[in-house]
PDB file with one MODEL, atoms N, CA, C and O in Angstrom:
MODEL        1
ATOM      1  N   UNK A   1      -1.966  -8.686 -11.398  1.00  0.00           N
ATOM      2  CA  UNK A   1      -1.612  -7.520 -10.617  1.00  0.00           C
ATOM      3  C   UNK A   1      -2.270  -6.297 -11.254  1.00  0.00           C
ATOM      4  O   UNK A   1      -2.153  -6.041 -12.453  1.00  0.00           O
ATOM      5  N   UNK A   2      -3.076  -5.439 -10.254  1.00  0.00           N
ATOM      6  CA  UNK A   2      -3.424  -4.371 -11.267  1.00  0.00           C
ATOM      7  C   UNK A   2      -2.706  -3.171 -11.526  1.00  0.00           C
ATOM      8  O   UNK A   2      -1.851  -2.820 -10.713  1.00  0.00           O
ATOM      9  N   UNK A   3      -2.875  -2.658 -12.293  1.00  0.00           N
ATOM     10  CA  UNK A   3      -2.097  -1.772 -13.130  1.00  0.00           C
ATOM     11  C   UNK A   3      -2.223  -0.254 -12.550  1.00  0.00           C
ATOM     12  O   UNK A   3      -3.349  -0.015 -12.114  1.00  0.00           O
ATOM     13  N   UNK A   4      -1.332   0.771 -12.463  1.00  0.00           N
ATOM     14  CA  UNK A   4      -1.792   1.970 -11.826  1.00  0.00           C
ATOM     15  C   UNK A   4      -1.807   3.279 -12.569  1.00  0.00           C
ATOM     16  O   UNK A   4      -0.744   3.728 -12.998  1.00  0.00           O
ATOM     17  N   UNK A   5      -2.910   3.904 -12.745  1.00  0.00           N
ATOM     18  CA  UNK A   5      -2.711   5.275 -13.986  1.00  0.00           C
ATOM     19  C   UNK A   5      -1.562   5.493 -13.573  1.00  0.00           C
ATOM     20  O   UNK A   5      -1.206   4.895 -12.558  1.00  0.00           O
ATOM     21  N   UNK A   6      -0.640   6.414 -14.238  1.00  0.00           N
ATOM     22  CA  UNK A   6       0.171   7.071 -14.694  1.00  0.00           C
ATOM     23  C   UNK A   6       0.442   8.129 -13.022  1.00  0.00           C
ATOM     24  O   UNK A   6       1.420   8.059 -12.278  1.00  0.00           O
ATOM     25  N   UNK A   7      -0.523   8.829 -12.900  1.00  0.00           N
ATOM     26  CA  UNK A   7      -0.403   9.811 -12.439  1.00  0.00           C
ATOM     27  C   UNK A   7      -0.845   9.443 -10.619  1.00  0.00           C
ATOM     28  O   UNK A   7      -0.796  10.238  -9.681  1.00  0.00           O
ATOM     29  N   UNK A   8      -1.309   7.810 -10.590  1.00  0.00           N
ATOM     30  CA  UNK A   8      -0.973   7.243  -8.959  1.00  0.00           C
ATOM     31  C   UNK A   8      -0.286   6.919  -8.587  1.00  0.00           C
ATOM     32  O   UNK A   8      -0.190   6.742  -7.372  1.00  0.00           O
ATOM     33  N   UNK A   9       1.082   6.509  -9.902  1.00  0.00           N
ATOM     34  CA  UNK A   9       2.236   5.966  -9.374  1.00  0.00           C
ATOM     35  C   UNK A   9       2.857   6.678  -8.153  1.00  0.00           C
ATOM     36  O   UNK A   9       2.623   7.794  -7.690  1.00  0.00           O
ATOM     37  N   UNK A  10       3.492   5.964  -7.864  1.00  0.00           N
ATOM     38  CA  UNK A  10       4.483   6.908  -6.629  1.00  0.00           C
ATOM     39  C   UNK A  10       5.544   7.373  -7.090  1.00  0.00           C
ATOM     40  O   UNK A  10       5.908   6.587  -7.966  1.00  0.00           O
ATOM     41  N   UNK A  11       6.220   8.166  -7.006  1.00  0.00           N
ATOM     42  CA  UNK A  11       8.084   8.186  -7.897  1.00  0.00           C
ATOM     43  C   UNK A  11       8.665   7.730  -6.798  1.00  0.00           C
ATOM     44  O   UNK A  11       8.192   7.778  -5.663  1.00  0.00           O
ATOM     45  N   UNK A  12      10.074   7.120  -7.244  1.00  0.00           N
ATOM     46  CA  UNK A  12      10.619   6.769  -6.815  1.00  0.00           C
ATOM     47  C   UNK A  12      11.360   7.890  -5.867  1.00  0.00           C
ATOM     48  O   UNK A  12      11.554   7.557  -4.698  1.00  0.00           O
ATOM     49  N   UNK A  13      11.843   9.369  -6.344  1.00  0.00           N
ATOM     50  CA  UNK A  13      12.004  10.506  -5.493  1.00  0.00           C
ATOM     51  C   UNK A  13      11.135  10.239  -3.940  1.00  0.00           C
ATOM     52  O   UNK A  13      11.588  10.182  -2.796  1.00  0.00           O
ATOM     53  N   UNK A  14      10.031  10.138  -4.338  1.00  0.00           N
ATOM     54  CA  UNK A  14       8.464  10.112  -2.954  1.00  0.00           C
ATOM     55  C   UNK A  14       8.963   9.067  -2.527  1.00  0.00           C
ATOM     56  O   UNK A  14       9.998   9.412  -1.956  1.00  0.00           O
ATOM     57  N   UNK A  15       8.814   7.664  -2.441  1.00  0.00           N
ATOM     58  CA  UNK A  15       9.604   6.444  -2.138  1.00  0.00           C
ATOM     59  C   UNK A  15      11.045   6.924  -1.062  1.00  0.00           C
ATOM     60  O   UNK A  15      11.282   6.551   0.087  1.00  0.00           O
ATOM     61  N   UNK A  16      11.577   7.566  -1.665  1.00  0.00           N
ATOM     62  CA  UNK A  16      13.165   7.639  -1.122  1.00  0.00           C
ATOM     63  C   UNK A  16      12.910   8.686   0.562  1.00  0.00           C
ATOM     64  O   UNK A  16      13.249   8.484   1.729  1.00  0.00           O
ATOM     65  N   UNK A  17      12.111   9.860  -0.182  1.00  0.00           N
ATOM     66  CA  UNK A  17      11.563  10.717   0.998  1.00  0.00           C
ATOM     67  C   UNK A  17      10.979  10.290   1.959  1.00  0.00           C
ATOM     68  O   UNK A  17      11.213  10.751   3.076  1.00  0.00           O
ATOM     69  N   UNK A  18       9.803   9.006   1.695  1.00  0.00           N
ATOM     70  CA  UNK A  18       9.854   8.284   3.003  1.00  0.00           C
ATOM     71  C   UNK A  18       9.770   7.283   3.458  1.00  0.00           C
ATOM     72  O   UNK A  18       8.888   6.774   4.149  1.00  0.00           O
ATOM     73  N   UNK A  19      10.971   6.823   2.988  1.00  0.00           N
ATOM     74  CA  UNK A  19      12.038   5.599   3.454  1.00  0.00           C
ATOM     75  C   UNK A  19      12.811   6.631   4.609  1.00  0.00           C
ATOM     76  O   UNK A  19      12.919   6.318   5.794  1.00  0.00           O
ATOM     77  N   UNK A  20      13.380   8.058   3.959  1.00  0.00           N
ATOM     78  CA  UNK A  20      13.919   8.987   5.066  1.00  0.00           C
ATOM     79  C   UNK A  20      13.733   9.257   6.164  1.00  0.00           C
ATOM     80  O   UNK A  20      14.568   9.494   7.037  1.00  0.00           O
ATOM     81  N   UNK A  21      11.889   9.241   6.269  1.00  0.00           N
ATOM     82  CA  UNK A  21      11.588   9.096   7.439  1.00  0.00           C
ATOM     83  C   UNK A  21      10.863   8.020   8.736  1.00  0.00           C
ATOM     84  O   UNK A  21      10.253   8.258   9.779  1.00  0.00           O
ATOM     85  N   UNK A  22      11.332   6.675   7.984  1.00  0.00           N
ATOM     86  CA  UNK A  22      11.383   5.975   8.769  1.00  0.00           C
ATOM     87  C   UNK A  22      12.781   5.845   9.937  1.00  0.00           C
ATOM     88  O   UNK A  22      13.972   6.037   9.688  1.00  0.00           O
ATOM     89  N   UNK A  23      12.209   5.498  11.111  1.00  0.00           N
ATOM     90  CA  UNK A  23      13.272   5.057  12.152  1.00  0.00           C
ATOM     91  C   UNK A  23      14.307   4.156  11.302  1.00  0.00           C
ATOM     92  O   UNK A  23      14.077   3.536  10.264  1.00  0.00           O
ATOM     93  N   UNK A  24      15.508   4.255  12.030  1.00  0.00           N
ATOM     94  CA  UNK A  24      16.580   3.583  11.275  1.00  0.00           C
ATOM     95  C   UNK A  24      16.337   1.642  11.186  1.00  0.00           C
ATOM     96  O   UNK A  24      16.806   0.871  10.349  1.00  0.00           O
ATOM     97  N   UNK A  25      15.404   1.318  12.436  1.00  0.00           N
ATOM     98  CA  UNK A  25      14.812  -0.129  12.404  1.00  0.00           C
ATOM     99  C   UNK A  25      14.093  -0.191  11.734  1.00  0.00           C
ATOM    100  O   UNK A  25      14.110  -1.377  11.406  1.00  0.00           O
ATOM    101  N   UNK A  26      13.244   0.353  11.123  1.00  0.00           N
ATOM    102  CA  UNK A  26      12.013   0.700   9.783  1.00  0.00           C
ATOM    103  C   UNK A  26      13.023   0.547   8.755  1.00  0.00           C
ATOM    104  O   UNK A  26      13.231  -0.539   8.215  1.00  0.00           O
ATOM    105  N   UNK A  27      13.674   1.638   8.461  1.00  0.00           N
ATOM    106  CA  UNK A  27      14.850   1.431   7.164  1.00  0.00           C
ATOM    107  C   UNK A  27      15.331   0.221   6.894  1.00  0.00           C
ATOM    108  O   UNK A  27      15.595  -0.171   5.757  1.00  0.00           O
ATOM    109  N   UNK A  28      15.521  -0.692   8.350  1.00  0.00           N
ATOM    110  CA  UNK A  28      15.976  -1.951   7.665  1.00  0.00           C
ATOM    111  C   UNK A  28      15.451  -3.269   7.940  1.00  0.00           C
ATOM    112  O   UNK A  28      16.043  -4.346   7.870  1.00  0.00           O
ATOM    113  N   UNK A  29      14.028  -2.985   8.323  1.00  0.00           N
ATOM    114  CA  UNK A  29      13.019  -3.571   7.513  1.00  0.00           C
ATOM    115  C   UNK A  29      12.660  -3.379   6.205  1.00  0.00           C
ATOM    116  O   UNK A  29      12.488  -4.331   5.444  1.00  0.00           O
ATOM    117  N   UNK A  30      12.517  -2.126   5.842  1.00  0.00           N
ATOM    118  CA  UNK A  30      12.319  -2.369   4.440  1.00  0.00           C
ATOM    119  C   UNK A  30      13.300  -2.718   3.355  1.00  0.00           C
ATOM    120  O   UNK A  30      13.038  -3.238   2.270  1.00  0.00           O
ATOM    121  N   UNK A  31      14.150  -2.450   3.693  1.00  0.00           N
ATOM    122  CA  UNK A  31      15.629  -2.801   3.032  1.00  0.00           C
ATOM    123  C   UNK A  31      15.289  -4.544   2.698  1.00  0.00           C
ATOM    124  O   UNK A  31      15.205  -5.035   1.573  1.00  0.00           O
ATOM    125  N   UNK A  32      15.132  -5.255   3.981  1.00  0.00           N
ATOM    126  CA  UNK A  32      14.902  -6.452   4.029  1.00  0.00           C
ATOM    127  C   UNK A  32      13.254  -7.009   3.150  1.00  0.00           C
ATOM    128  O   UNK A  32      12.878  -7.885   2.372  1.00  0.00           O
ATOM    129  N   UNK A  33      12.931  -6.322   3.591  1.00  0.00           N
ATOM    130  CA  UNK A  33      11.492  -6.920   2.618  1.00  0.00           C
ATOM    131  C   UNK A  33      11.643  -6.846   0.684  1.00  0.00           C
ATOM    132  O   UNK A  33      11.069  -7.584  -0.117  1.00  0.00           O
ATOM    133  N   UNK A  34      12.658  -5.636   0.365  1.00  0.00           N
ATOM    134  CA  UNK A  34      12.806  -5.680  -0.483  1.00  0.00           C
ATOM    135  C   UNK A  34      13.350  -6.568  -1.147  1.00  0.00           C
ATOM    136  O   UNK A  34      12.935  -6.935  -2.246  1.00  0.00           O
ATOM    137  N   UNK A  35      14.682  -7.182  -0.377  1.00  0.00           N
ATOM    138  CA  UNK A  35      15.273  -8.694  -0.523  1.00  0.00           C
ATOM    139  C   UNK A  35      14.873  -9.058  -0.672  1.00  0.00           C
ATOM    140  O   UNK A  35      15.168  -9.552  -1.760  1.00  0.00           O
ATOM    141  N   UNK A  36      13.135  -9.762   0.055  1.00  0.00           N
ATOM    142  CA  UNK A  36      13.084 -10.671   0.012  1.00  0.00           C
ATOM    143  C   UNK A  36      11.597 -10.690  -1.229  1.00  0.00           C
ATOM    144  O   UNK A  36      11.010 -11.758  -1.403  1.00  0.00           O
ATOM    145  N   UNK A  37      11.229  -9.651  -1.846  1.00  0.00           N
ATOM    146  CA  UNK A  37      10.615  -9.388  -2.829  1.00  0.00           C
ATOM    147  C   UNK A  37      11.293  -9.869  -3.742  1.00  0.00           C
ATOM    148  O   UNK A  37      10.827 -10.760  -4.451  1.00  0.00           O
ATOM    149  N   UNK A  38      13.016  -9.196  -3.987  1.00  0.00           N
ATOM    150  CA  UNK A  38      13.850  -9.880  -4.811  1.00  0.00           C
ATOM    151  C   UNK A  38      13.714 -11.474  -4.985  1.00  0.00           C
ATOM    152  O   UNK A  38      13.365 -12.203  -5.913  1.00  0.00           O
ATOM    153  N   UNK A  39      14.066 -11.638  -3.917  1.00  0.00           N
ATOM    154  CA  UNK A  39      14.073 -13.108  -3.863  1.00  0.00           C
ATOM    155  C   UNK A  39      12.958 -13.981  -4.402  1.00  0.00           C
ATOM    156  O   UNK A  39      13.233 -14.987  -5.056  1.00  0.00           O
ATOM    157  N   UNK A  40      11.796 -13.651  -4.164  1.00  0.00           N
ATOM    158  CA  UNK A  40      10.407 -14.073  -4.690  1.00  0.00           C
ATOM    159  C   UNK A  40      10.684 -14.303  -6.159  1.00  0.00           C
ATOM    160  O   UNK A  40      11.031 -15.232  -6.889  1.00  0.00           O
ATOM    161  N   UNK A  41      10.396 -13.134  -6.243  1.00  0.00           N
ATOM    162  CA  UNK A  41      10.340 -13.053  -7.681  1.00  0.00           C
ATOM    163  C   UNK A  41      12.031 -14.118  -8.690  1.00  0.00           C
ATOM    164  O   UNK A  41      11.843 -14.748  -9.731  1.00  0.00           O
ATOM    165  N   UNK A  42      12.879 -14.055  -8.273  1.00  0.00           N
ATOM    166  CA  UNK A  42      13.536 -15.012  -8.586  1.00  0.00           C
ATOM    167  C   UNK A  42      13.277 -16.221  -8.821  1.00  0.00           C
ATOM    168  O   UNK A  42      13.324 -16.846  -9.881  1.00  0.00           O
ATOM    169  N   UNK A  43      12.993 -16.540  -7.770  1.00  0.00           N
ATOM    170  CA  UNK A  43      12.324 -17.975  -7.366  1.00  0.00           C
ATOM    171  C   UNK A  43      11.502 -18.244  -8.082  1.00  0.00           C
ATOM    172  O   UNK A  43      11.545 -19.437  -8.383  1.00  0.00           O
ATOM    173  N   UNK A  44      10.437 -17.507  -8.704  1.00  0.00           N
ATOM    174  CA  UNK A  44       9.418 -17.501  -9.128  1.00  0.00           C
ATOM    175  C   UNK A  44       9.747 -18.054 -10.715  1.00  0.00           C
ATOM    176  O   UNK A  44       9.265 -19.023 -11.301  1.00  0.00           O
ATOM    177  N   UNK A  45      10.915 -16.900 -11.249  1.00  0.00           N
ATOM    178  CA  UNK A  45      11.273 -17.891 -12.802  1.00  0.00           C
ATOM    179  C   UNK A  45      11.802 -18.678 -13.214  1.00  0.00           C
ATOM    180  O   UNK A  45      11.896 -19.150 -14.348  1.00  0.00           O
ATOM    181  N   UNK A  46      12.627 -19.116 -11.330  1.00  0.00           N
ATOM    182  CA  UNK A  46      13.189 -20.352 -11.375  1.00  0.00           C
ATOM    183  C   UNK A  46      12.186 -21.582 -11.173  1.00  0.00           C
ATOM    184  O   UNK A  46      12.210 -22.747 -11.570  1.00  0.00           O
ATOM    185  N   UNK A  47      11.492 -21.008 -10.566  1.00  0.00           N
ATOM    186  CA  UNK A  47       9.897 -22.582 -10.654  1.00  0.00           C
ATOM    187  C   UNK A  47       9.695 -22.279 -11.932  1.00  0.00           C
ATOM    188  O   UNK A  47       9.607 -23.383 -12.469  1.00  0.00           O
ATOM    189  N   UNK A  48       9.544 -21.311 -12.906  1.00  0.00           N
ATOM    190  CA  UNK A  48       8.988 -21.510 -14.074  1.00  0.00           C
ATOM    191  C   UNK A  48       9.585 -22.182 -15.117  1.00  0.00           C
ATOM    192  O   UNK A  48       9.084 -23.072 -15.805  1.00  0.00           O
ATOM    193  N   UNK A  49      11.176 -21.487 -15.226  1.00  0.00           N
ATOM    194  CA  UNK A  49      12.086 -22.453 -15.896  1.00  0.00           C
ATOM    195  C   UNK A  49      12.165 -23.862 -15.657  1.00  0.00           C
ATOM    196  O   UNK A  49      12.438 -24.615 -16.592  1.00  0.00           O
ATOM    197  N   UNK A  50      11.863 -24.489 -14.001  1.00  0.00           N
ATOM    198  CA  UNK A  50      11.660 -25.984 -13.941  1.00  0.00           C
ATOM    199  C   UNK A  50       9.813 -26.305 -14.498  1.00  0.00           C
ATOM    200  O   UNK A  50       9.398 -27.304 -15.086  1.00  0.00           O
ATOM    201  N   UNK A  51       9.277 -25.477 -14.201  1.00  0.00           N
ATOM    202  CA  UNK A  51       8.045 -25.895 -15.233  1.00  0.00           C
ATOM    203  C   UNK A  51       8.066 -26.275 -16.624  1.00  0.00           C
ATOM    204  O   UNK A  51       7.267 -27.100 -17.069  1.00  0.00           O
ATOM    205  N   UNK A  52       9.302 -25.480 -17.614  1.00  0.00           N
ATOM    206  CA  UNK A  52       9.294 -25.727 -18.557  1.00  0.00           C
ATOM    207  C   UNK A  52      10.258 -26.679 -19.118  1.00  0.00           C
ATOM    208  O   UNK A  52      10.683 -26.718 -20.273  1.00  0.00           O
ATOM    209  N   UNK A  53      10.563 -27.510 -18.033  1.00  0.00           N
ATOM    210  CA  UNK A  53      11.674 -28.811 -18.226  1.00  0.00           C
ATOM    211  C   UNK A  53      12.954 -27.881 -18.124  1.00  0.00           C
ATOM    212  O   UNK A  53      13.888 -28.492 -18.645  1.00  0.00           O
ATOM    213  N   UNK A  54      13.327 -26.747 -17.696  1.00  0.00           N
ATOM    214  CA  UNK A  54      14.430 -26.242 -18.062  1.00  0.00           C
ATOM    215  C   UNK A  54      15.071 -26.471 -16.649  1.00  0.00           C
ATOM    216  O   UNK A  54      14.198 -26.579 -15.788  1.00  0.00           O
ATOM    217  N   UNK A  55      16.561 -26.591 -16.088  1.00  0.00           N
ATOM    218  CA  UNK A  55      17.070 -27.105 -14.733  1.00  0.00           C
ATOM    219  C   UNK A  55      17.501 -25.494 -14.619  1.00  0.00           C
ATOM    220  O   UNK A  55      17.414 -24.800 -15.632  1.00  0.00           O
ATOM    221  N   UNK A  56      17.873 -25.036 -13.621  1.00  0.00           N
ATOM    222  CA  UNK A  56      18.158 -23.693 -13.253  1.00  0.00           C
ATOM    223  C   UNK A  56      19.505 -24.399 -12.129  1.00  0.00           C
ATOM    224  O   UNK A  56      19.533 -25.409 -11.427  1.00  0.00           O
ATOM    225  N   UNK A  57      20.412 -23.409 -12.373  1.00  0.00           N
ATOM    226  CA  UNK A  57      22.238 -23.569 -11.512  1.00  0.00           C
ATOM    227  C   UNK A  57      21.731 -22.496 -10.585  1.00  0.00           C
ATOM    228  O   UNK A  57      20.682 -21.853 -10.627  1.00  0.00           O
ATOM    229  N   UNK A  58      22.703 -22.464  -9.768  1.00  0.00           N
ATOM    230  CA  UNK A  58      22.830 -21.546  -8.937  1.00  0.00           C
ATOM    231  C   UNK A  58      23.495 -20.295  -9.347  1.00  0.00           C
ATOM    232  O   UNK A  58      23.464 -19.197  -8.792  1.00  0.00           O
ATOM    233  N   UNK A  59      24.240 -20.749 -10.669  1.00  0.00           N
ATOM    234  CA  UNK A  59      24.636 -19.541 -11.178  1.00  0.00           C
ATOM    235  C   UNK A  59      23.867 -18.714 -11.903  1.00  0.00           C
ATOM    236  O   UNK A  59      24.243 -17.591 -12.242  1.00  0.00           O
ATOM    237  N   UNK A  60      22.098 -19.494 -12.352  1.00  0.00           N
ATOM    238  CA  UNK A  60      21.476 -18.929 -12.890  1.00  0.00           C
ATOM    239  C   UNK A  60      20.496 -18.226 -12.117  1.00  0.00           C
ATOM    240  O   UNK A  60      20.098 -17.141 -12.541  1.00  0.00           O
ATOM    241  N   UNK A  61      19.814 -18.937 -10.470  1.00  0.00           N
ATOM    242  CA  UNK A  61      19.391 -18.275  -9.853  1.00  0.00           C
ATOM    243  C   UNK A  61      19.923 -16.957  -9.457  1.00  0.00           C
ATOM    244  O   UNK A  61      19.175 -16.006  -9.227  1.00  0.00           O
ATOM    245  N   UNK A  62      21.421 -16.881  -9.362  1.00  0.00           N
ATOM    246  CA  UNK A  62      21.754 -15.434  -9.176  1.00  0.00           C
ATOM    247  C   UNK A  62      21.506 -14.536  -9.724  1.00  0.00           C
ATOM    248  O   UNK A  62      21.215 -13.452  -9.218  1.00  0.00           O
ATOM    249  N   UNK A  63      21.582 -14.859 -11.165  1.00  0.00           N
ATOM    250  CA  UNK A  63      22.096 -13.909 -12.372  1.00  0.00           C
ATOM    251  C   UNK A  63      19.892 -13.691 -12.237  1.00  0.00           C
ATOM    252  O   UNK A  63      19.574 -12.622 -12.757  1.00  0.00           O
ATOM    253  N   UNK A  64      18.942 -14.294 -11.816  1.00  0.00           N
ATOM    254  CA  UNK A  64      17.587 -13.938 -11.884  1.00  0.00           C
ATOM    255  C   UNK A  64      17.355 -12.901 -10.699  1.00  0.00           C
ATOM    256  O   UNK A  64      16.587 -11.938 -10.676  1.00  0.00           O
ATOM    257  N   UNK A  65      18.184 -13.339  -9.770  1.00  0.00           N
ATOM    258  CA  UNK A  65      18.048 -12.511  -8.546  1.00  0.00           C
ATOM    259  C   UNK A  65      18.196 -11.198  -9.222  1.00  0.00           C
ATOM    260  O   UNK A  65      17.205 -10.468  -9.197  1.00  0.00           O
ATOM    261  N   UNK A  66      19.458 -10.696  -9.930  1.00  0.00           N
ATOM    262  CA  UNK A  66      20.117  -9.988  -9.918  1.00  0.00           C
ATOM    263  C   UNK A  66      18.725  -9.137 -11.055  1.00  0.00           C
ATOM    264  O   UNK A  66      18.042  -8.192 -10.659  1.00  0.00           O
ATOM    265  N   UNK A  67      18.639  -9.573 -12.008  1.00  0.00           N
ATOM    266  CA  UNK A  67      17.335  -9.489 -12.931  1.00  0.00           C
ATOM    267  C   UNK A  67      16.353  -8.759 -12.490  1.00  0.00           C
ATOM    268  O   UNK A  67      16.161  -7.632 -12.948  1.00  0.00           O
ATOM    269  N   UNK A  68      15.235  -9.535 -11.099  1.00  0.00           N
ATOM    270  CA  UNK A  68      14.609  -9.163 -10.631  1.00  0.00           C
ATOM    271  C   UNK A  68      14.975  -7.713 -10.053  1.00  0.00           C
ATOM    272  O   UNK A  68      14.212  -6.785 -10.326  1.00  0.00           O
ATOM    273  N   UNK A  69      15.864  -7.530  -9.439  1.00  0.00           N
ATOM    274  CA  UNK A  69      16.633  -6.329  -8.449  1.00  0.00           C
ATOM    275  C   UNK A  69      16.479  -5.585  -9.820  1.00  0.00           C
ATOM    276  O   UNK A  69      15.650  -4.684  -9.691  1.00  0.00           O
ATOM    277  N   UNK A  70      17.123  -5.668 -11.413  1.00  0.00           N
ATOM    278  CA  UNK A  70      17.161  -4.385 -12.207  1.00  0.00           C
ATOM    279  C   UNK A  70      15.600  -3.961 -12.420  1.00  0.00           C
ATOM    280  O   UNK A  70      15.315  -2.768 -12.526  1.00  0.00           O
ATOM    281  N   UNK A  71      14.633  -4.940 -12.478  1.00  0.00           N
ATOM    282  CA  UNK A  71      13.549  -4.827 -13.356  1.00  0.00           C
ATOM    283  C   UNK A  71      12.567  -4.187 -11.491  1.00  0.00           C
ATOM    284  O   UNK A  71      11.727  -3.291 -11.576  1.00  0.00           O
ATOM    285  N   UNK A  72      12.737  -4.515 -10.767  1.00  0.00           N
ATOM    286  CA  UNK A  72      12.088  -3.164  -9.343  1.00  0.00           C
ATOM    287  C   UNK A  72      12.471  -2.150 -10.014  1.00  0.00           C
ATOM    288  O   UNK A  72      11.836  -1.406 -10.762  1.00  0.00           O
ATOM    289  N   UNK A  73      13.949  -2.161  -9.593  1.00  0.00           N
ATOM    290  CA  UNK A  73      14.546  -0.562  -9.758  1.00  0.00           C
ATOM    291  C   UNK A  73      14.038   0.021 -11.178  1.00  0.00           C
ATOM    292  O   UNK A  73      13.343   1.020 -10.989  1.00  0.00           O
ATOM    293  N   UNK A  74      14.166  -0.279 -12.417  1.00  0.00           N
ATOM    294  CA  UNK A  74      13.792   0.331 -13.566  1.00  0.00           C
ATOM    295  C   UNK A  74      12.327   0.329 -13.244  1.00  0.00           C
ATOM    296  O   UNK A  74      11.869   1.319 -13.814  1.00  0.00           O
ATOM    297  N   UNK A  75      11.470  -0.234 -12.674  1.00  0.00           N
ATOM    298  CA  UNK A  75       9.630  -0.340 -12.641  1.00  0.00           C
ATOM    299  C   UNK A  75       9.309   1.125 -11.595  1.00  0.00           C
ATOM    300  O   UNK A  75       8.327   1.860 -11.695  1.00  0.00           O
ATOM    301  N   UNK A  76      10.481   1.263 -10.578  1.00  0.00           N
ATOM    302  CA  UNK A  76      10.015   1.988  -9.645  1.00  0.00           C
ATOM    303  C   UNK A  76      10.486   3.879 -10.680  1.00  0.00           C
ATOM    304  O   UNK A  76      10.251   5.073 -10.495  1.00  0.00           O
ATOM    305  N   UNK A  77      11.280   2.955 -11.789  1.00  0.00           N
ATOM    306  CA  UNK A  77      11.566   4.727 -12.044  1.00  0.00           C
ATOM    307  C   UNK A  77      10.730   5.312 -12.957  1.00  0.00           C
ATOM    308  O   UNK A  77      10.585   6.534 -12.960  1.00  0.00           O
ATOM    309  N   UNK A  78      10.072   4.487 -13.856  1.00  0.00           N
ATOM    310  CA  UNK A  78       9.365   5.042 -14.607  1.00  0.00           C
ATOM    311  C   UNK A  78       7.857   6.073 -14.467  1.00  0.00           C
ATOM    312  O   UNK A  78       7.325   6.528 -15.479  1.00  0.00           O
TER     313      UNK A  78
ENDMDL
END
């Protein structure tokens, strides 16, 4: 994935402003895509953990879901 100077990032403030101005069916599309970004990326260390012989619960897929969801939100704030 490539990497973005400093100063192309988007803030998350800009992000929020226009999410604002999407139609309220836009809003929850993206709402939903974000899920399902979440979800990806879950999935993703749950194939890895079974790559590495490791079995993944459902209690652990959550707790990755949940992971993924902190590590957007903290990526989008910096």
């Amino acid at each position: 994935m490539a990497q973005h100077r400093p100063e192309d990032n988007t803030t998350l403030d800009q992000v929020i402003k226009m999410a604002d101005r999407l139609t309220p069916e836009e809003q929850e599309q993206l709402v939903e895509q974000i899920k399902l970004k979440w979800l990806r990326r879950a999935m993703d260390e749950a194939d890895e953990s079974l790559a590495q012989g490791r079995s993944v619960s459902l209690e652990e897929l959550d707790k990755h879901i949940d992971s993924a969801k902190r590590k957007i939100i903290e990526e989008r704030q910096k």
